[in-house]
N, CA and C atoms as a LAMMPS dump frame, in Angstrom:
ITEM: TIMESTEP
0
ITEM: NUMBER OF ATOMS
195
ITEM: BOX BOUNDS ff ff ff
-5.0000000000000000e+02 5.0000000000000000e+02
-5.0000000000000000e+02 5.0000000000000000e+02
-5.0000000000000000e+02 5.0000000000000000e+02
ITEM: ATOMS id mol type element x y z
1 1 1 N 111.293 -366.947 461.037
2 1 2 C 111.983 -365.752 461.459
3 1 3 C 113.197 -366.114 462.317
4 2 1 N 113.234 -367.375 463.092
5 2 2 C 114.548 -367.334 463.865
6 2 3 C 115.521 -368.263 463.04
7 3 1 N 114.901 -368.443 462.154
8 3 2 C 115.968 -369.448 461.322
9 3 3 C 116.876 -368.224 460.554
10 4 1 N 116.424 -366.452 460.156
11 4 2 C 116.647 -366.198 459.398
12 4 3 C 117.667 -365.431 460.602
13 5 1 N 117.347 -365.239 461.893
14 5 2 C 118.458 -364.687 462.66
15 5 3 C 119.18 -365.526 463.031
16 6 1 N 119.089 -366.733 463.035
17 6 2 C 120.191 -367.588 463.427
18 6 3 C 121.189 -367.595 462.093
19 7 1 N 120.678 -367.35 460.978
20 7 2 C 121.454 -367.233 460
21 7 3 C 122.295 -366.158 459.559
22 8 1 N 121.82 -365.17 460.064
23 8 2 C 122.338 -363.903 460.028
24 8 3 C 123.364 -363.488 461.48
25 9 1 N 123.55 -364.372 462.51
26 9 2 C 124.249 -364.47 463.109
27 9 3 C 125.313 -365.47 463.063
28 10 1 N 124.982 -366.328 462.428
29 10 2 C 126.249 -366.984 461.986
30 10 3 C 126.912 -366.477 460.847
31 11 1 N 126.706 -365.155 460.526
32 11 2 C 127.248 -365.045 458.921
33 11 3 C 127.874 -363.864 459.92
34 12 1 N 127.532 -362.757 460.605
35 12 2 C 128.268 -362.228 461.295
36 12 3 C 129.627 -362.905 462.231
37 13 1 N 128.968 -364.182 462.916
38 13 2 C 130.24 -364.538 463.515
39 13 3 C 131.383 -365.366 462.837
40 14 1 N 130.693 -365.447 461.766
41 14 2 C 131.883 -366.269 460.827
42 14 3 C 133.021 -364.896 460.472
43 15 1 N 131.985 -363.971 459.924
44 15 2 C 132.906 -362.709 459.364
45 15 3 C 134.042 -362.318 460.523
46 16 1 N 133.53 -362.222 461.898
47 16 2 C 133.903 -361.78 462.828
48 16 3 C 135.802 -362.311 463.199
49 17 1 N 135.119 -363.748 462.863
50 17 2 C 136.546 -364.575 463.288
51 17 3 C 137.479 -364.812 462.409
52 18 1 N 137.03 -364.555 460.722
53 18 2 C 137.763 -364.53 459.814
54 18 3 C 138.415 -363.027 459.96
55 19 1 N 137.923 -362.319 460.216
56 19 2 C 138.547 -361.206 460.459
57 19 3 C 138.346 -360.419 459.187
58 20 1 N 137.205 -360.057 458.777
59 20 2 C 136.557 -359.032 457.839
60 20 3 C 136.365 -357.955 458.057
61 21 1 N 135.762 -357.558 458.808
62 21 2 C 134.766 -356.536 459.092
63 21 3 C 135.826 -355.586 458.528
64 22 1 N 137.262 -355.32 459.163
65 22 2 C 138.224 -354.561 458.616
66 22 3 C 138.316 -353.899 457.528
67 23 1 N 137.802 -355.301 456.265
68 23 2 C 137.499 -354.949 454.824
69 23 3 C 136.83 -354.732 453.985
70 24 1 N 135.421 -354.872 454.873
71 24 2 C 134.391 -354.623 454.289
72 24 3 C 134.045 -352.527 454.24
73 25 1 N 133.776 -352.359 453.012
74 25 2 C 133.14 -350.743 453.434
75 25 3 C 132.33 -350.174 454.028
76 26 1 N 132.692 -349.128 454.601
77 26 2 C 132.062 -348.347 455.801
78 26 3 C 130.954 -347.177 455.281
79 27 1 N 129.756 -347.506 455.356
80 27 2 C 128.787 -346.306 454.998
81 27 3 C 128.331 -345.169 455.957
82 28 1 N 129.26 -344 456.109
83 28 2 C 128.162 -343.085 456.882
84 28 3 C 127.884 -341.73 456.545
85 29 1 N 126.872 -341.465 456.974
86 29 2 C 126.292 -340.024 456.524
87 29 3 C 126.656 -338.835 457.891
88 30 1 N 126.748 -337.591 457.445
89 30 2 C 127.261 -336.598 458.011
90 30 3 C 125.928 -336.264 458.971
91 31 1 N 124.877 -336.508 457.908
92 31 2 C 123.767 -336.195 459.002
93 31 3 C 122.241 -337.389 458.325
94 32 1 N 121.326 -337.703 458.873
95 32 2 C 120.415 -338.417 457.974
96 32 3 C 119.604 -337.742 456.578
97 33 1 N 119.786 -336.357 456.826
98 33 2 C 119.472 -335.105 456.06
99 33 3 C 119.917 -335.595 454.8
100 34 1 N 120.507 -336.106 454.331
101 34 2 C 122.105 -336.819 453.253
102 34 3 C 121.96 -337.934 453
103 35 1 N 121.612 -338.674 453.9
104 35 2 C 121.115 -340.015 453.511
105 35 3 C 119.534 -340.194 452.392
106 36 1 N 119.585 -341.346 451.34
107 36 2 C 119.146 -341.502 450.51
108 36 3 C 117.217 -341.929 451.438
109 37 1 N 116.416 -341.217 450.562
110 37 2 C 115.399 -342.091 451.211
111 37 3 C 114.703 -343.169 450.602
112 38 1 N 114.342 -344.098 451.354
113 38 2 C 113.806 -345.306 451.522
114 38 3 C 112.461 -345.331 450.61
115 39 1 N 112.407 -345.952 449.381
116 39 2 C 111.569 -346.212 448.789
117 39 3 C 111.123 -347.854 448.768
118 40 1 N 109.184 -347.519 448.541
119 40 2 C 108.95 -348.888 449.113
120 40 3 C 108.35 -349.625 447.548
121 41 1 N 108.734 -350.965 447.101
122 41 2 C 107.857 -351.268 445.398
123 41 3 C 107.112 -351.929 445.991
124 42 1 N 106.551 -352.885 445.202
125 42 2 C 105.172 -353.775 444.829
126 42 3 C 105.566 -354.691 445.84
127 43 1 N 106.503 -355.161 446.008
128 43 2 C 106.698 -356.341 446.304
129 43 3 C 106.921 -356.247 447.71
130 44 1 N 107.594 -355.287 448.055
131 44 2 C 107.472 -354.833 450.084
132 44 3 C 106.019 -353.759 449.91
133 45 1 N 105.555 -353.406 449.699
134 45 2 C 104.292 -353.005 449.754
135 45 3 C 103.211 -353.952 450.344
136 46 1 N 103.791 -355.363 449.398
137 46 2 C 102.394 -356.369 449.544
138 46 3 C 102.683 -357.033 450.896
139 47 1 N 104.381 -356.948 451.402
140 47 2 C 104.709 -357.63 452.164
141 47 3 C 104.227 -356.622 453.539
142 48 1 N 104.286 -355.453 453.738
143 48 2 C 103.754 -354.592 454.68
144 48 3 C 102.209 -354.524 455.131
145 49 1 N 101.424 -354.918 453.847
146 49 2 C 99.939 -354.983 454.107
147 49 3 C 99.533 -356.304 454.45
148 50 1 N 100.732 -357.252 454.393
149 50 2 C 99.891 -358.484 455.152
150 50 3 C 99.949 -358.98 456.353
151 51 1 N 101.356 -358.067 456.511
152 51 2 C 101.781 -358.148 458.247
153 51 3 C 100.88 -357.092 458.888
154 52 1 N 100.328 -355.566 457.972
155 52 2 C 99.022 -354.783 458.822
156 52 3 C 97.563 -355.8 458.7
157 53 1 N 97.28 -356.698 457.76
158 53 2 C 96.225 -357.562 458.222
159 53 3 C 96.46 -358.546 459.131
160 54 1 N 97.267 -359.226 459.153
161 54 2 C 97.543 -359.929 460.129
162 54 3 C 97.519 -359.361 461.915
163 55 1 N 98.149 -358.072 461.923
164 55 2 C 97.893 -357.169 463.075
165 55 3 C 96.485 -356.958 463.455
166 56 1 N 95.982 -356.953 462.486
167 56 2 C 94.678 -356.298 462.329
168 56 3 C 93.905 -357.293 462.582
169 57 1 N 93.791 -358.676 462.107
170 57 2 C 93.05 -359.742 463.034
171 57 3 C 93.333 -360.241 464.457
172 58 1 N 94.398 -359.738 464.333
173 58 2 C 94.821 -360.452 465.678
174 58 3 C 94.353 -359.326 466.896
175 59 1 N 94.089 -358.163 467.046
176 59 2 C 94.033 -356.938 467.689
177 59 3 C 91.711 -357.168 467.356
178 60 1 N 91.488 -357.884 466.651
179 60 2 C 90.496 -358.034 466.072
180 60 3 C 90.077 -358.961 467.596
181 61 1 N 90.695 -360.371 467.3
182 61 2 C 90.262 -361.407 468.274
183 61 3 C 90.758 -361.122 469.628
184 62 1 N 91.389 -360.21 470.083
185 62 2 C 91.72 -360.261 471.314
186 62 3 C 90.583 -358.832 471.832
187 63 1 N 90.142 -358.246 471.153
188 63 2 C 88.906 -357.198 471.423
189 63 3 C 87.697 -357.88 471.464
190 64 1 N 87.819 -358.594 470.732
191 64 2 C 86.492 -359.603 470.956
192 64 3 C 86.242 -360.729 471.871
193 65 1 N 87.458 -360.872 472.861
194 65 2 C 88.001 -361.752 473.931
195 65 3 C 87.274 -360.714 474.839
């Protein structure tokens, strides 16, 4: 996980100093009402239920502490 923010911060500060951001497109909604909603597939599904088991043992062993 910090490899993937260290990576994602260097891709921001690269953009930053090249001087992008300018050109990149701007997404905003008038209200969230408008905004598209968030659908979840198979594949973040499986990824959501292993981070709730993982919660779930861990909240497991510290009750049993």
């Amino acid at each position: 996980m910090a490899h993937e923010a260290n990576d994602l911060l260097t891709v921001l500060i690269f953009a930053d100093k090249a001087k992008i951001f300018d050109r990149t497109p701007k997404y905003v909604a008038g209200s969230p009402d408008s905004m598209p909603s968030l659908r979840l597939y198979a594949g973040d599904m499986q990824g959501l239920l292993e981070i709730l088991r993982k919660l779930d043992s861990k909240v497991s062993e510290h009750n049993s502490v």
